[in-house]
C-alpha positions in Angstrom: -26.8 163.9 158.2 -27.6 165.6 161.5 -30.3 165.4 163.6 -30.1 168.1 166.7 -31.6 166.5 170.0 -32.7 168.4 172.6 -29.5 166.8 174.4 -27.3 167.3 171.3 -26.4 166.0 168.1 -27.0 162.4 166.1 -25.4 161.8 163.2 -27.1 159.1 161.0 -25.5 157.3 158.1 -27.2 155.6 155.3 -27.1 151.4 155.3 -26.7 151.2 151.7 -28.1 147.8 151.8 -31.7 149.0 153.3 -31.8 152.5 151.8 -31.9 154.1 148.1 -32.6 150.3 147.0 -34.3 152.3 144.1 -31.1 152.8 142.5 -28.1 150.0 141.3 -25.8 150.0 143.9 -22.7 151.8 143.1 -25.4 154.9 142.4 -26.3 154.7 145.9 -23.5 156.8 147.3 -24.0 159.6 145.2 -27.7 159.5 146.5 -26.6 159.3 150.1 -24.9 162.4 149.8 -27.5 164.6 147.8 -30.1 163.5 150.2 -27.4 164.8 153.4 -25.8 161.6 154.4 -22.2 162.4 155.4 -21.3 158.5 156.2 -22.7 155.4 155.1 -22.5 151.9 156.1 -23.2 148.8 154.5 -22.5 145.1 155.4 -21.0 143.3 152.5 -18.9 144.7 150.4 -17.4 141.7 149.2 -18.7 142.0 145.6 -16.2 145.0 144.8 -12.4 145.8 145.0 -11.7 147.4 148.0 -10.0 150.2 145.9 -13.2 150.7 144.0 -15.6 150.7 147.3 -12.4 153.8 148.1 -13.3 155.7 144.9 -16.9 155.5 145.5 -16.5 156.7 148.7 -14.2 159.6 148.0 -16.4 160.7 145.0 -19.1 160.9 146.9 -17.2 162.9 149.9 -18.8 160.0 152.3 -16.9 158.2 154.9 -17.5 154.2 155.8 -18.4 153.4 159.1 -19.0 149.9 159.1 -18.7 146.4 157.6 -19.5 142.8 158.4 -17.9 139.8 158.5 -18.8 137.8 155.3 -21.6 136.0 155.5 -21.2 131.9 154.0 -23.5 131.2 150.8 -27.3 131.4 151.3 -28.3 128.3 152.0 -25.2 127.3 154.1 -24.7 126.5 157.6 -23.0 130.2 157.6 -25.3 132.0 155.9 -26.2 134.1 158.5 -22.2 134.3 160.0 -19.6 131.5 161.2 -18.7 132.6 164.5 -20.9 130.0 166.6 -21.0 127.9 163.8 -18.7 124.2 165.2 -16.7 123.4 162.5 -16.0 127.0 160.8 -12.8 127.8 162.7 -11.0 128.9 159.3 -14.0 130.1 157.1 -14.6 132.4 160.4 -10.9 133.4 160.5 -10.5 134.2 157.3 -13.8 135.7 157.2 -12.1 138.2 159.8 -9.4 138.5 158.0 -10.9 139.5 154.9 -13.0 142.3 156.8 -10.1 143.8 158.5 -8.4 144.0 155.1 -11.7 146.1 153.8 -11.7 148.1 156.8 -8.3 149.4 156.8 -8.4 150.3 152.6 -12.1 152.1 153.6 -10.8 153.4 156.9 -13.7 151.7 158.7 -13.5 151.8 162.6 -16.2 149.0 163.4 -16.6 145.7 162.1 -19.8 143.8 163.0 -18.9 140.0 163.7 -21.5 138.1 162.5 -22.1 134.9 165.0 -24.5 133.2 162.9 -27.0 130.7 163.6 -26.4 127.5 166.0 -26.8 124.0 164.3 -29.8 122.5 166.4 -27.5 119.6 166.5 -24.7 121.0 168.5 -23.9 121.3 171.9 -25.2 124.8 173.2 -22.1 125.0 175.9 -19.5 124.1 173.3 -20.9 126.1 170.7 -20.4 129.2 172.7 -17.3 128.0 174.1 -16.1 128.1 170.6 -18.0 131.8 170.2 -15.6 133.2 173.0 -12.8 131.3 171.8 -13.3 132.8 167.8 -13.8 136.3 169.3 -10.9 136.3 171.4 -8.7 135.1 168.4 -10.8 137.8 165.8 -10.1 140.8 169.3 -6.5 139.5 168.6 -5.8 140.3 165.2 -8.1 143.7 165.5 -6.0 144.8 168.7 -3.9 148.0 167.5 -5.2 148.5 164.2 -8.3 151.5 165.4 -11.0 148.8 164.5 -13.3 148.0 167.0 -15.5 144.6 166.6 -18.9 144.9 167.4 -21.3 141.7 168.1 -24.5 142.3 167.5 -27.5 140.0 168.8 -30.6 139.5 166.6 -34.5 138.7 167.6 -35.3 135.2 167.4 -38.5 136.2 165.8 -36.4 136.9 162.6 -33.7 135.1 162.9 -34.8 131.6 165.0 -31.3 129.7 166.2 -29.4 133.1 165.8 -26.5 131.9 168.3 -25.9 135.6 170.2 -28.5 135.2 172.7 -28.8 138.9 173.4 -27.1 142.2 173.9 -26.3 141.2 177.1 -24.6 138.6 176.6 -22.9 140.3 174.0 -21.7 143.0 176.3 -20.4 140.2 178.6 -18.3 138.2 175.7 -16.8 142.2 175.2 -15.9 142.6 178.6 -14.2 138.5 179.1 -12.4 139.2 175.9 -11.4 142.6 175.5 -13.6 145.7 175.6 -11.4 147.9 174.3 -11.5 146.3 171.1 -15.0 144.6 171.4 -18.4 146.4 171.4 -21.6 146.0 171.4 -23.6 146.7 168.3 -27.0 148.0 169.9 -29.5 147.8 167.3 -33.0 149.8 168.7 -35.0 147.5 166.6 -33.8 143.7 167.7 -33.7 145.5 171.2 -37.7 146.6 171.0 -38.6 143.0 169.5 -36.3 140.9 172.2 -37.6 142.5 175.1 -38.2 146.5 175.2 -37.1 148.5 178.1 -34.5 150.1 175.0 -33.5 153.3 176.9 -32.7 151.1 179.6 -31.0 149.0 178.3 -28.9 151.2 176.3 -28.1 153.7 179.4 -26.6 149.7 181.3 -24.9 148.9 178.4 -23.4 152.3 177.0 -19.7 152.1 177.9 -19.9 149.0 175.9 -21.4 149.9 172.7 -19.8 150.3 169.9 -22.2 151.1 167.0 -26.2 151.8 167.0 -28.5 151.0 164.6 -32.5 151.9 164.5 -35.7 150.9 162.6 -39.1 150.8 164.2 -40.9 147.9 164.9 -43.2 146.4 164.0 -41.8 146.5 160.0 -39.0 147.9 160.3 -39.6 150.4 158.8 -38.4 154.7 159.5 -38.5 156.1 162.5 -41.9 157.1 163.3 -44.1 154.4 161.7 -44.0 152.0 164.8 -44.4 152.2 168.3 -40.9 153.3 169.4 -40.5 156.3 170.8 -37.6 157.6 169.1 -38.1 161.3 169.7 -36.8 160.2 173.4 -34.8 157.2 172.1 -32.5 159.2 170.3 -32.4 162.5 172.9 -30.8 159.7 175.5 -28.7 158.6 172.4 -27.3 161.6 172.8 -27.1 163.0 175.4 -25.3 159.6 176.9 -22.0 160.7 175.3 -22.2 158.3 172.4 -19.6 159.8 170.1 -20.6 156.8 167.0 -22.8 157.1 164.0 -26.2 155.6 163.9 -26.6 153.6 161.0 -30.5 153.5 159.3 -30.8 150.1 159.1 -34.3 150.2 158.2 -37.0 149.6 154.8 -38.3 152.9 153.7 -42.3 152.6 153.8 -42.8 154.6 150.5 -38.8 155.2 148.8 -36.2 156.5 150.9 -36.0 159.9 150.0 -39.8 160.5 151.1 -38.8 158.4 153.9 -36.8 160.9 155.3 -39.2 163.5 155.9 -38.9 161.5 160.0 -35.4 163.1 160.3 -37.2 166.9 160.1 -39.7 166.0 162.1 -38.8 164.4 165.3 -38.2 167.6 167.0 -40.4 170.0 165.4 
């Protein structure tokens, strides 16, 4: 799906974990697609064979455009992602692992690497030590093969402990490491709620990002039903030179396809 800026085009793909939640969720490709969606994006695919995520994809004519890391059990210490978890040095590797194996079968070009929550019990300097250290090892095994990682920080008003401070220091961990392979994942929502100042923010960061996400705030729900101006959010989107996708990561107020009326809208 398109949306035509006054600066250019955005194309927005369908999380599949926040949209068409109406349906089960191998129906929700086929929905993607009827409602315009040309790429979708959702973080777990775990649950399914990577060849039958591949068929879905290809009945549907959609293309993939990004995964997470697996997430531990709910309830766990890595729940939420091992990254800056101490003590999850294999689950996180093979965690990576299991994401690059999904990406390359889907032909998905960003991975989000979730960094989880930090146990109140830890040292906060060796927890991020051991951060830098897991995403230098995860940039190492991603190097060469067209993914790019993405870490992504999220508000401490949803998330309390969530170890990634913010998107600046996510954008500094990119550029130690490697920042060829490792991105930014700028989500406009988490950016509103930890501090504002979005197009600013976005316009410092941009050479870094490698994936945007949006929902307004508060709610998160579609564009429009919040106090974000997205009409001029997403003309500086792009007309930055942003060549990703930007993934609706947000919970339809009233169903998703009546949800969608925002994307006709904006620049009426």
């Amino acid at each position: 799906m398109r949306i035509e800026t006054p600066s250019g085009p955005i194309r927005l793909a369908a999380n599949l974990k926040w949209l068409f939640t109406e349906l089960p969720f191998e129906e929700r490709f086929d929905a993607a697609a009827q409602a315009g969606f040309r790429a979708v994006e959702f973080p777990s695919p775990y649950a399914l064979a990577p060849s039958r995520v591949r068929r879905l994809l290809d009945a549907a004519g959609l293309e993939q455009v990004l995964v997470n890391t697996p997430a531990g059990p709910a309830g766990s210490a890595t729940a939420a992602g091992a990254a800056y978890v101490p003590g999850a040095r294999e689950e996180f590797r093979a965690g990576v692992e299991r994401a690059l194996e999904y990406a390359a079968v889907l032909g998905t070009r960003v991975v989000h690497v979730m960094a989880g929550v930090r146990p109140q019990d830890s040292d906060p300097d060796a927890a991020f030590a051991g951060y830098v250290a897991n995403i230098a090892w995860a940039a190492d095994r991603a190097r060469g093969s067209g993914v790019r990682l993405a870490l992504e920080a999220i508000n401490r008003r949803d998330q309390p402990g969530y170890g990634l401070a913010s998107m600046e220091t996510a954008a500094a961990v990119a550029q130690a490491v490697d920042p060829e392979t490792v991105g930014v994942l700028f989500d406009v929502y988490h950016a509103q709620v930890s501090g504002g100042n979005v197009i600013e923010r976005f316009e410092t960061l941009r050479t870094a990002v490698a994936h945007v996400q949006i929902a307004d705030n508060p709610g998160r729900g579609e564009p429009g039903t919040g106090e974000i101006a997205y009409a001029r959010v997403l003309e500086r989107i792009a007309g930055s030179g942003y060549p990703g996708w930007v993934g609706c990561e947000y919970e339809p107020a009233s169903g998703t396809a009546e949800g969608l009326v925002w994307t006709k809208g904006l620049y009426r």
